[in-house]
C-alpha positions in Angstrom: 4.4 -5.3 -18.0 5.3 -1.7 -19.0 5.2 1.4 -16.5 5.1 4.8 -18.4 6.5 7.6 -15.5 4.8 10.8 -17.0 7.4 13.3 -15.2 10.3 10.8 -15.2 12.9 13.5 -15.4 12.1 15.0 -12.1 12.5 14.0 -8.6 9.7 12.0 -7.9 9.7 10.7 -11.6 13.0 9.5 -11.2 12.7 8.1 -7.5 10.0 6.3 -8.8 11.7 4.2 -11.5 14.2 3.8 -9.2 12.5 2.2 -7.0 10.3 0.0 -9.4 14.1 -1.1 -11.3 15.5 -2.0 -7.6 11.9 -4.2 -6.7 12.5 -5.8 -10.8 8.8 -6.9 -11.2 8.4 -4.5 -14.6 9.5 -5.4 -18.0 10.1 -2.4 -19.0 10.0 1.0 -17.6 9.6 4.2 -19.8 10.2 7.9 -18.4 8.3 10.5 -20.3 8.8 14.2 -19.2 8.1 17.9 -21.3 11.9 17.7 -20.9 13.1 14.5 -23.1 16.8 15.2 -23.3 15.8 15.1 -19.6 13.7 11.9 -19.6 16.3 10.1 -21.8 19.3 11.0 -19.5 17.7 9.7 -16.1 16.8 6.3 -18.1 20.3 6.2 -19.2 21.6 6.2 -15.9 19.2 3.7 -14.4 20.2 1.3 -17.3 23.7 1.5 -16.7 22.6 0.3 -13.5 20.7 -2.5 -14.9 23.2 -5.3 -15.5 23.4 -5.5 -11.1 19.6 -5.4 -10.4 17.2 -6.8 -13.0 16.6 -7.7 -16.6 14.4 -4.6 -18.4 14.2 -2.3 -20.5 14.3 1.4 -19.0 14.1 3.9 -22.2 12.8 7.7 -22.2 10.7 10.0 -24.2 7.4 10.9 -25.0 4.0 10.1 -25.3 4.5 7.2 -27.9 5.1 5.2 -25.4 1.5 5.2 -24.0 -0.1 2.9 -26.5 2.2 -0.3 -25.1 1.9 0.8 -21.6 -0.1 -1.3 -19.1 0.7 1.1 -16.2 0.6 4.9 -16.2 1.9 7.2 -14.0 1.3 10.8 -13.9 4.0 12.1 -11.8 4.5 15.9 -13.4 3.1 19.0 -11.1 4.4 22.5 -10.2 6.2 22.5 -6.8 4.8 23.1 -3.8 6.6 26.1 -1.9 7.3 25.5 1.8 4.2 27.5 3.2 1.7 26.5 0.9 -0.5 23.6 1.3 -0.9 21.2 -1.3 -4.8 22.4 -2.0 -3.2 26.1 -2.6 -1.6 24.3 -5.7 -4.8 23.5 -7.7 -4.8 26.6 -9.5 -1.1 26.4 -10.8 -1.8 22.8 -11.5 -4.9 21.6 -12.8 -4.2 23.5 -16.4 -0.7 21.6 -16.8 -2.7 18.1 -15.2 -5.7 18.8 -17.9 -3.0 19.0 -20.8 -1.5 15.9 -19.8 -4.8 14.3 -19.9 -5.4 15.5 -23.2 -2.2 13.8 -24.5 -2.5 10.4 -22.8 -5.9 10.6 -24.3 -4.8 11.5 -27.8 -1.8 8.9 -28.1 -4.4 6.2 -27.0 -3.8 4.2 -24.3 -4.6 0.5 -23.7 -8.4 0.1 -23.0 -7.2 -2.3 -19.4 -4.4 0.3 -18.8 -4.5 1.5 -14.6 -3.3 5.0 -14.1 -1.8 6.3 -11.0 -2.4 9.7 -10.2 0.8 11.5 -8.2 0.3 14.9 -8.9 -0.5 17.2 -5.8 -3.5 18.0 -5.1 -3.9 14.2 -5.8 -7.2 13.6 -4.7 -8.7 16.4 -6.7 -6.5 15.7 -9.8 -7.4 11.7 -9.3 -11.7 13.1 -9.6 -10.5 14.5 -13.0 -8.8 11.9 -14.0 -11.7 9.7 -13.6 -14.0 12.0 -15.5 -11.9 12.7 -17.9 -9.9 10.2 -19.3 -12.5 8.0 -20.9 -11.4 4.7 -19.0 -13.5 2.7 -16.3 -13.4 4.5 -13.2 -11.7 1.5 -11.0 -8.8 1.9 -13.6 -7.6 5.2 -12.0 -6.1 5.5 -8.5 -4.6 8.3 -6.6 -1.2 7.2 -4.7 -3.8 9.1 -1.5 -2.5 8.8 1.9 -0.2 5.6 0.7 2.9 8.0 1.8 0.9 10.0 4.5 0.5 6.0 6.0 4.0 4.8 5.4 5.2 7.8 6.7 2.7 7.7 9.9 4.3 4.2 10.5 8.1 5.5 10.1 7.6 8.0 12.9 5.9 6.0 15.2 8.6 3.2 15.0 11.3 5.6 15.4 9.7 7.3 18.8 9.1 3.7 20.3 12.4 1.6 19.3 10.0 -0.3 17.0 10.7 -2.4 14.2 9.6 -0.3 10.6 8.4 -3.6 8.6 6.0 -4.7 11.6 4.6 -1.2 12.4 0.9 -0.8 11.2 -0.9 2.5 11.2 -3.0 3.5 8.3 -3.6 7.6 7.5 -7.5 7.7 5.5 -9.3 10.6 4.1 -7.3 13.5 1.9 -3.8 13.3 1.3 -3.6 17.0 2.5 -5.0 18.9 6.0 -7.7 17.0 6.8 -5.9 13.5 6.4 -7.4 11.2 9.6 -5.5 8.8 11.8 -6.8 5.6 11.9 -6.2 5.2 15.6 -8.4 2.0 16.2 -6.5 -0.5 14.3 -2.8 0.6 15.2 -0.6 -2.6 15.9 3.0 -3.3 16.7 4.3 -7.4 16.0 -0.1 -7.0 16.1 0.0 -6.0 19.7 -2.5 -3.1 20.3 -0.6 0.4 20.4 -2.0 1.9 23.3 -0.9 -1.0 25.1 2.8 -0.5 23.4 5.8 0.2 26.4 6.3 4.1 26.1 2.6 5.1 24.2 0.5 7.7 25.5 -2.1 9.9 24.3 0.1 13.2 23.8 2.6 10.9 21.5 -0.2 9.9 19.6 -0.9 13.8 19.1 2.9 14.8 18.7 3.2 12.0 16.2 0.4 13.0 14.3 1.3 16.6 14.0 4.4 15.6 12.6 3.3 13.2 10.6 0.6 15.9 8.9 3.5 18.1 8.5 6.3 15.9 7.1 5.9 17.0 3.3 6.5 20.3 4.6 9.2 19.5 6.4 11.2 17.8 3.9 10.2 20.4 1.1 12.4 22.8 3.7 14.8 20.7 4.3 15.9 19.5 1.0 13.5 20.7 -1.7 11.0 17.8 -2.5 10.5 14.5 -1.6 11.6 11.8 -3.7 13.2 8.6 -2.0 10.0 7.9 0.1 7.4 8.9 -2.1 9.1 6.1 -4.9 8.2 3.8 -2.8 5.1 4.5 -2.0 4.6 4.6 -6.1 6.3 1.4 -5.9 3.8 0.0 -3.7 0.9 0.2 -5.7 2.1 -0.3 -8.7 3.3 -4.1 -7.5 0.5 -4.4 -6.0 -1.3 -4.1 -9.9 1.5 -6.2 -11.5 1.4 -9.3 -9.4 -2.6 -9.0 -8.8 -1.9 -8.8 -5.4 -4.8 -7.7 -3.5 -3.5 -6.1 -0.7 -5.4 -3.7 0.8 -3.8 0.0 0.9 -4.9 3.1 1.1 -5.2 5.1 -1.8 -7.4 7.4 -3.5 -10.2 6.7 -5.9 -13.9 8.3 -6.8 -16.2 7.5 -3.9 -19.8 6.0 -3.7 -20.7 5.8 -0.4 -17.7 4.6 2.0 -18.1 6.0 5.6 -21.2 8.1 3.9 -18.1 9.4 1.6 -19.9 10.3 -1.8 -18.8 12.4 -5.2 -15.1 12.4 -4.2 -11.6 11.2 -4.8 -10.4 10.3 -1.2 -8.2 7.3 0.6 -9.6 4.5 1.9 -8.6 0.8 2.5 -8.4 -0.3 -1.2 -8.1 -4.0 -2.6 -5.7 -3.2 -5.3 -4.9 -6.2 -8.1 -4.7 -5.7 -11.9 -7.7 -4.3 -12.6 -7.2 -1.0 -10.1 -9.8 -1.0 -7.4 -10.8 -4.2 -6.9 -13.2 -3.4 -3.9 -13.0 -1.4 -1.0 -13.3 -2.1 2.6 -15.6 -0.3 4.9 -14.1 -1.6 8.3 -15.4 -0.7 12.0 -13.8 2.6 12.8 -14.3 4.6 15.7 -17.3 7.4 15.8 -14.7 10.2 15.8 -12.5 8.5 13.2 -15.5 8.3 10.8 -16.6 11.5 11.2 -13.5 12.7 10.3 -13.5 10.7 6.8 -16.9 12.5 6.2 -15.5 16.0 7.2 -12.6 15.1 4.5 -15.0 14.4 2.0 -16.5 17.5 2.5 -13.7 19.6 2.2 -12.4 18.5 -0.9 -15.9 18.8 -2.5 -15.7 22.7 -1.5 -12.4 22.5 -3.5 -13.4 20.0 -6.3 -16.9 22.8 -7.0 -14.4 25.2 -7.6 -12.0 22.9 -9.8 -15.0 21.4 -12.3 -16.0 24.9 -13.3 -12.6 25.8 -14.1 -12.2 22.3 -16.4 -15.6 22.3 -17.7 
């Protein structure tokens, strides 16, 4: 199968097809960016890697590659600055996000192509993407709270001397302020994590906190994230290659989970090779729910605002 990185040249472009060379399930990966002396540079480099990790094809460009591609990727966005939150980005972004749209739609992609929608805000961006870009709405799918959740599980392992690969905590909602920690269903080696040596209710807070503020954090410390958001990219997309569905939490349009209507937002999402396969509407707590619905409602404000700006 062929993954088209729209963005490639950038950070999270390029951490991206790292990460999908080093897991070597794609035949061929393409990076397309504004930028293609850019684009053809970074696959240059990943292919000189290529002889030591896996037989593809890695090439850069530009949008003629989205006719042959089975996967797309929508990486490219402004920056977000260090005090801004990623909902403050909409109005720097959605023009650049509407005109990448436009070209995707013009070089004609594959009717069964899946899209993944990166660009911040991602749940907003994912909505127009869906509306949009002509192509059933289960074939689109915002990477959500993916890295919000992998992240969520990297702090908690780390604070409790827990092993990474066996620590399971899911983030739901917007991946953005009012992202929601899925509390109830928290396992370590699937032991309960309140019952976890060292777990109390202030860590849980603390934890959170950090977690919520961990693109932040890394935007201040080094400029962008890249290493763990590739991964997170790299998730999904596996997930769609080998029809996998595994249940993750991304973002896609809503119809009624948790009373969640007329948005993009996470929740638990079979992923296989169609995109959404289904989604799951588990027993949550009354507090954890609520908070999907107050999500929900908050990006709508924003989403109001972003339709009449796209028509």
């Amino acid at each position: 199968m062929k993954v088209s990185i729209i963005g490639g040249g950038g950070l999270v472009g390029s951490c991206a097809a790292y990460a999908l060379q080093c897991g070597g399930l794609a035949r061929e990966i393409a990076l397309l960016d504004v930028n293609q002396e850019l684009a053809v540079g970074q696959a240059l480099d990943l292919q000189h890697g290529g002889p030591s990790v896996a037989d593809q094809v890695i090439s850069g460009g530009g949008y003629e590659h989205i006719p042959s591609s089975d996967i797309i990727c929508i990486t490219a966005g402004l920056r977000r600055k260090p005090d801004e939150s990623r909902l403050d980005l909409i109005n720097r972004n959605t023009d650049l996000f509407m005109q990448i749209l436009s070209d995707v739609k013009a070089a004609g992609p594959k009717p069964t192509a899946i899209v993944l929608v990166v660009s911040n805000p991602v749940d907003i961006l994912t909505y127009v993407a869906a509306q949009k870009l002509g192509l059933p709405e289960n074939q689109v799918i915002g990477l959500g709270t993916q890295l919000d959740t992998i992240r969520f599980c990297s702090l908690i392992a780390e604070q409790l001397n827990a092993p990474p690969t066996q620590t399971r905590a899911l983030i739901l909602g917007e991946h953005g302020e009012s992202m929601v920690p899925i509390w109830s269903s928290a396992t370590i080696a699937g032991l309960p994590l309140d019952k976890y040596p060292g777990w109390s209710p202030t860590l849980a807070a603390q934890l959170f906190t950090r977690t919520r503020g961990s693109g932040a954090e890394v935007i201040k410390r080094k400029g962008g994230a890249g290493f763990a958001v590739g991964i997170a990219i790299r998730d999904v997309i596996d997930a769609v290659i080998l029809d996998r569905r595994c249940v993750l939490p991304v973002s896609s349009v809503q119809h009624g989970c948790f009373g969640v209507r007329d948005v993009a937002l996470s929740v638990p999402t079979v992923v296989g090779r169609t995109g959404v396969v289904d989604r799951m509407e588990i027993d949550l707590w009354p507090k954890e729910v609520q908070g999907m619905r107050a999500s929900g409602a908050a990006l709508r404000k924003t989403l109001d605002v972003v339709l009449k700006r796209v028509g």
